[in-house]
N, C-alpha and C positions, 0 to 999 in steps of 0.2 A: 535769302528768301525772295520768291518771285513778285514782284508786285506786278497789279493791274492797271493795263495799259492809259483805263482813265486816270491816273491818276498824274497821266502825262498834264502842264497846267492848263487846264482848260481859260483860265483867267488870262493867259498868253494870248492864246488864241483869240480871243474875245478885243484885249485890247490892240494886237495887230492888225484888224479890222478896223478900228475905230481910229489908230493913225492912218491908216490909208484913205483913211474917210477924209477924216483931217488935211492929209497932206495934199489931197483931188481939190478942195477946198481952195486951200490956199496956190494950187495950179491959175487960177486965174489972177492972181497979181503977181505971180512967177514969171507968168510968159505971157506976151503978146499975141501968137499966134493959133495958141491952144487952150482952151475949156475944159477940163473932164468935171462933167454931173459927178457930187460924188456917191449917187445914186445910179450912173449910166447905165447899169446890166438891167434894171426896174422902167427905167420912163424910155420914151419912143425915140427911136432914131429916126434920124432927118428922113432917109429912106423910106421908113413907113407913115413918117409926116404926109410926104408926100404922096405915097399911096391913098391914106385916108382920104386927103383931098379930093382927091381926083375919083377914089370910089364913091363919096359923097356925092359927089355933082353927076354921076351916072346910074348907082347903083339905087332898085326901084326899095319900095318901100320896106321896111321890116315888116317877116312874115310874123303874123301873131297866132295867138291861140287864148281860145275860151278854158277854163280850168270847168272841170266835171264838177258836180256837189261832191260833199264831202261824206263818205258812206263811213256806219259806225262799226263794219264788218271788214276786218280784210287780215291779210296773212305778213306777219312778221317777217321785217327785210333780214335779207341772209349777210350775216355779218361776217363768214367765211369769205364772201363774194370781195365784200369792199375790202377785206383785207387782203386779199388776193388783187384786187386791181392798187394796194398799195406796194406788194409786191412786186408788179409789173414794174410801176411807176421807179422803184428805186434799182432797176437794171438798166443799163446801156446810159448811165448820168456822163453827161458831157463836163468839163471842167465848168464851163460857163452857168449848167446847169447847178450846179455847187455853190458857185461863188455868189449865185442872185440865193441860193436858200440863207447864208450867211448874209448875207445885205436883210434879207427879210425877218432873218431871225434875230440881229442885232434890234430891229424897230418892235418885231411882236413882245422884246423883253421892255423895251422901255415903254410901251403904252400898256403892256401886263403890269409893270411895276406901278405907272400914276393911276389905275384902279384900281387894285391891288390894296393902297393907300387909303383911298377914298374909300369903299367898300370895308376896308379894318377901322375908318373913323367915323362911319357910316352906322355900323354896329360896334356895337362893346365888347370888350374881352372875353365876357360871357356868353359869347357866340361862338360859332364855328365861323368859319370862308373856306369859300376855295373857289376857286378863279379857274379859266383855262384861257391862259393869253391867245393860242392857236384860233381856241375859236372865237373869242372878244377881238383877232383881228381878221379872223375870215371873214367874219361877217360882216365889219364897218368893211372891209375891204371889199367885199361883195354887193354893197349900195355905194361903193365908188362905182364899179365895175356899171351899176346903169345909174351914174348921178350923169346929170349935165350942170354947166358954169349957170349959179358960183358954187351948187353945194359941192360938185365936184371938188374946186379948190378949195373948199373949207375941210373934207373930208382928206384930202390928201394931206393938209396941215397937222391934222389931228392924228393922222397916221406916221406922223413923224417926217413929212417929204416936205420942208418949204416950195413955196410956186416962187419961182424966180423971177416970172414973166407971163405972159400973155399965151405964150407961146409954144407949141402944142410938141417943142423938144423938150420941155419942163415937165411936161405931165408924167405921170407914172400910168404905165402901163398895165391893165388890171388883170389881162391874163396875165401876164409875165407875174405878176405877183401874186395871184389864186396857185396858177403851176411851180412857185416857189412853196409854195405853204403845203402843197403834194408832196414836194419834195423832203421836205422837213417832214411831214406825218413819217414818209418813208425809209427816213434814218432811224425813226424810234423804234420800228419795228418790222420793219419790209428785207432791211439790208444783210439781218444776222439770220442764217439758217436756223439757230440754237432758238432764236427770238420765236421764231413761227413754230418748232415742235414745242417748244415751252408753251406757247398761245399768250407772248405779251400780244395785246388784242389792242385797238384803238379804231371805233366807226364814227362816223356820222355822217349826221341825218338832217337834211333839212326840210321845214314844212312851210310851203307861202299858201298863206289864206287868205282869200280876197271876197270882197264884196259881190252879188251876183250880176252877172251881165259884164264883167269887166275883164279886160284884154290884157293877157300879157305877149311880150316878145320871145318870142320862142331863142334868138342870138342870145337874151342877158342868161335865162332859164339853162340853156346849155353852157354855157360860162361857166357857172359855178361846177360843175362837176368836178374837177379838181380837187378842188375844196370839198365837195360834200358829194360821193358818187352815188347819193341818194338823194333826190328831191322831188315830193311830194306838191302839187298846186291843186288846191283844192275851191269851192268858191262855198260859202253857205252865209245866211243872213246874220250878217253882225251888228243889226242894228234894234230889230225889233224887243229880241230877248236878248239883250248881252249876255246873262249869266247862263241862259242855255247853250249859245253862241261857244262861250270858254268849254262848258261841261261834254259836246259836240266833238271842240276840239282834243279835248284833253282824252275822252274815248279812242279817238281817231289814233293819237300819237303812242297812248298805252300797247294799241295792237300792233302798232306796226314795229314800236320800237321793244317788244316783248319784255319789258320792265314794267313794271309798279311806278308811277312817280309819285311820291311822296309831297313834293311841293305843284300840287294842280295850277294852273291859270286859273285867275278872278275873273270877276267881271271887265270885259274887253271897253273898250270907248265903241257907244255906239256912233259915233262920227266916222271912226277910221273905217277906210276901204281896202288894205293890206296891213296883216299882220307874216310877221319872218320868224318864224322860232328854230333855232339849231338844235341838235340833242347830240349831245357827247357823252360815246361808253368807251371807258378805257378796263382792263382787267391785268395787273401786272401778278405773276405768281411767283414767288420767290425762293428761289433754287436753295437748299441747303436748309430752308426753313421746315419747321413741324406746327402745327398745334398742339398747344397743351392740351392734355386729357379737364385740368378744369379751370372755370372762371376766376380772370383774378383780377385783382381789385385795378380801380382808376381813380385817382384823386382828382374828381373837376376842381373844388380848390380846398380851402386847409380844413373845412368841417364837413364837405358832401364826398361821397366816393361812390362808385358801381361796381358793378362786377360784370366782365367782358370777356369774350375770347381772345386770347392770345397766343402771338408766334412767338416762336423762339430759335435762334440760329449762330453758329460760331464761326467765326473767319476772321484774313485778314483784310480790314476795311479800314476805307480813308477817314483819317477823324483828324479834329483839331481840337483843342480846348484852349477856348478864346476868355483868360480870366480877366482880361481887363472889359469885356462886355459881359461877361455872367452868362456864358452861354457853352457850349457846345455842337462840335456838327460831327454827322458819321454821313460817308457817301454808302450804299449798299448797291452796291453792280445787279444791273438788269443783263448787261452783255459788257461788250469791251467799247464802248461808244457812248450809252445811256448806264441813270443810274437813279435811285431814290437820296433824296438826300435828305435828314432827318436833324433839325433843328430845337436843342431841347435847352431853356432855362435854365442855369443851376438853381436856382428856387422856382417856384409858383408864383408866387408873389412880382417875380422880374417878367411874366410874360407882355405885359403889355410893354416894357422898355424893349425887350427884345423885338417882338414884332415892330415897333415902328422902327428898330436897326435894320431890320433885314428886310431884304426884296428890293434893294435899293438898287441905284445904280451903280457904286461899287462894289456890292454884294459877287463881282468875278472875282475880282480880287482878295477876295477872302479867301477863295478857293481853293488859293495857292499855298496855302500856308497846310493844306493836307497833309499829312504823312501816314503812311501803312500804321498798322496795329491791330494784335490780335482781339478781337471783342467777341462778347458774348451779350447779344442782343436782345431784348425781349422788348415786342411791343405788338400793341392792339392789331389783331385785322381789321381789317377798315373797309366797312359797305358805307359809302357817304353820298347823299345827294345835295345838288345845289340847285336855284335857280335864281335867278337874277334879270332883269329888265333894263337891256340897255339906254333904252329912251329916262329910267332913273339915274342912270351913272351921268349922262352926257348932262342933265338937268344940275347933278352935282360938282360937277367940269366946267358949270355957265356955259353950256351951250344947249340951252333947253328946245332952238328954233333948227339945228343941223340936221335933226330927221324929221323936223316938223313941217303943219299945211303950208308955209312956204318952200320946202323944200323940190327941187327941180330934179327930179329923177325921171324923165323922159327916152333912158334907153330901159328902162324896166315898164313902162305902158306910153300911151298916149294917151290917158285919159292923166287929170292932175289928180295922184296918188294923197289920200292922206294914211301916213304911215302910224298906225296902233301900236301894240306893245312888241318889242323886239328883243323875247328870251333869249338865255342864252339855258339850255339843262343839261346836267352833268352827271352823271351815273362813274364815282370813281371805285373800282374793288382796289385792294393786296389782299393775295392770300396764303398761303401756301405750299410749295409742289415736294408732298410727303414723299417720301423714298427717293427723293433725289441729295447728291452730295454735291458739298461746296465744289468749283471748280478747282484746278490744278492750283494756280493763282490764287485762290481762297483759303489751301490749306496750311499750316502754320509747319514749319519744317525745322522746327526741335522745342522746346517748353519753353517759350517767352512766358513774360507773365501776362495773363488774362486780364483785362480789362470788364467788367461786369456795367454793364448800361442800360436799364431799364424807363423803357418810355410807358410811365406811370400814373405821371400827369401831363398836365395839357401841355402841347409843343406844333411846331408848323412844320411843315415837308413840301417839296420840289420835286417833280420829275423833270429830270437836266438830258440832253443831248449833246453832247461834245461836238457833233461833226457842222451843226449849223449853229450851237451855242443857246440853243432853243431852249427856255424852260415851256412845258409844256403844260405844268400844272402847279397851281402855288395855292395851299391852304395852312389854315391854322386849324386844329383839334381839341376843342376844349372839352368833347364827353362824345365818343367815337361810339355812343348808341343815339347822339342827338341830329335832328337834320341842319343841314348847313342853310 
């Protein structure tokens, strides 16, 4: 039987990075005469040290620009487009350019995993989550990109890069790490031909609102575009009416990101003079899948149930059944690189042991323990929205002052920013792709016995990346008609 190439160990993968990390490390009590950052492909080399310098002391001022008001009319961004410039982005990849996505993707899973955390202790079982590490570190990554010392250093801390020094070889480089996080969007979907006629889809969107009359730098503004090859600067009164001020916003981003959001912006702080919101749509459709003709039941827990649409799909898919943690996992392949991975209880009752098991830092290492097996799948499709406020997450982190009025972000304006609410919205689909058959690798090649696995109640799922090791999305589903 043929199996799928994911299932080569991705947790290999994961941890031969992480001794190399290690072993760069320990290079400087090895040798006298050599250092390797074990970050080096992320923060700056001497060379551009030195450039910086020297274009500092020459080069004239950063050009700025005033942001237009914010109009409650305008025409939804073309999400073929960005997907198409993610396509660009994952042709002609240099090894170099690889090896910094794995550096980055290794850091986006361990600050995805301690929110992740927080945000599950945060809410109760009876909740939904769902996270997207990608863009919870585009975005702190992206107020590196115009912080200056110290939030800079603080912000790089928090991003997983300790400062070693003073010293501007230490620093991490913020394009280099916005154009890794390209890189990774690009593996998920940009690299597999199959990916883009299927329409796995992945955009975003970012929106900066600023107070009127205020400047931003045109250098920080085009930075992000890697990251988000849509951005939106708008300026309208956030002080007067706050709750008009959200209701303004919330108008603005419905149109342009042609979704519904479910979870609006409150009332804004009429103090703050920039707000940063990202909006993430992902849309994975699932090859081999159908809908049932009718609704079938969900147990949110042992007395309440709904009734839901659901997929349903046969192949062979990576599972393990983990009984000393009461749990199970099924990988379901998106391509030969990416994959759904689907985390379910053997009771109801163990979700909450299980969620605080997974999403860990050895959560690679589990991975290995996959093996093929024929299953027959049914579980919910999934329209879920999230939103979240990362100035609440960093509050529950103890770092309530790193995006606050002391904060030094002086390559994002010259005027002293105070930074408002800093969403993060997620718009995640599965659905899926009727008349389509499992792949070659999906079909069973003589009557094994079937496995039957019905995700019925509540359980958590992952979109995983092999090639940068990236999870891209981590939630838990406690009633797939509730908002996250």
């Amino acid at each position: 039987m043929q199996t799928h190439p994911l299932e080569m160990s991705a947790a290999g993968v994961s941890l031969r990075v992480t001794a190399l990390c290690v072993l760069a490390w320990l290079g400087l009590a090895a040798s006298d005469r050599v250092y390797i950052h074990p970050f080096q492909l992320l923060i700056y080399s001497k060379s551009s040290c030195d450039h910086l310098q020297n274009s500092n002391a020459e080069a004239p001022k950063d050009p700025v620009f005033t942001p237009a008001p914010i109009q409650a009319k305008t025409s939804p961004v073309d999400e073929v487009a960005i997907q198409e410039s993610l396509v660009l982005a994952s042709k002609n990849l240099k090894t170099e350019d690889k090896m910094r996505a794995v550096e980055v993707g290794m850091l986006l899973n361990f600050v995805g995993f301690r929110i992740y955390k927080m945000m599950s202790e945060m809410w109760s079982t009876d909740n939904g989550v769902i996270l997207s590490p990608t863009a919870l570190f585009g975005t702190l990554a992206s107020f590196y990109l115009g912080a200056l010392d110290p939030t800079d250093n603080q912000l790089q801390a928090f991003l997983g890069v300790p400062v070693e020094d003073q010293g501007c070889t230490s620093q991490l480089d913020g394009h280099k790490v916005l154009s890794a996080l390209q890189t990774i969007q690009s593996f998920l979907v940009g690299q597999d031909e199959a990916n883009r006629q299927r329409g796995l889809l992945l955009s975003t969107v970012v929106g900066l609102f600023t107070a009127p009359g205020l400047s931003l730098k045109q250098q920080f503004v085009q930075g992000l575009v890697p990251f988000a090859p849509v951005t939106f600067s708008h300026s309208l009164d956030l002080s007067t009416d706050p709750d008009l001020a959200a209701e303004k916003i919330n108008k603005f981003m419905e149109a342009v990101t042609g979704w519904k959001i479910n979870s609006p912006m409150t009332r804004v702080n009429p103090d703050s003079t920039l707000l940063f919101n990202t909006y993430v749509h992902f849309q994975g459709k699932m090859k081999g899948f159908s809908m049932l003709t009718a609704l079938q039941e969900f147990w949110v827990d042992n007395i309440t149930s709904v009734f839901v649409p659901m997929l349903s799909g046969m192949g062979t898919f990576q599972h393990w059944n983990d009984i000393q943690n009461n749990l199970s996992i099924v990988c379901v392949p998106f391509s030969e690189n990416s994959c759904l991975l689907l985390i379910q209880p053997h009771s109801a009752s163990d979700l909450w042991k299980v969620d605080a098991l997974t999403f860990q830092h050895n959560f690679m290492t589990w991975m290995k323990n996959l093996s093929p097996r024929v299953i027959h799948l049914t579980m919910p499709q999934l329209v879920l929205q999230g939103s979240y406020d990362l100035q609440d997450l960093l509050t529950q982190a103890n770092l309530p002052t790193l995006l606050g009025a002391g904060a030094n972000l002086g390559k994002i304006s010259d005027a002293r920013l105070r930074v408002g609410k800093v969403l993060n919205n997620i718009l995640f689909e599965l659905k899926s792709e009727d008349g389509e058959q499992p792949t070659e690798s999906s079909q069973p090649q003589d009557k094994p016995e079937i496995l039957e696995i019905s995700l019925n109640s509540p359980f958590l799922f992952a979109i995983y990346e092999q090639h940068s090791t990236a999870f891209h999305f981590l939630g838990r589903v406690t009633n797939p008609q509730s908002m996250m």
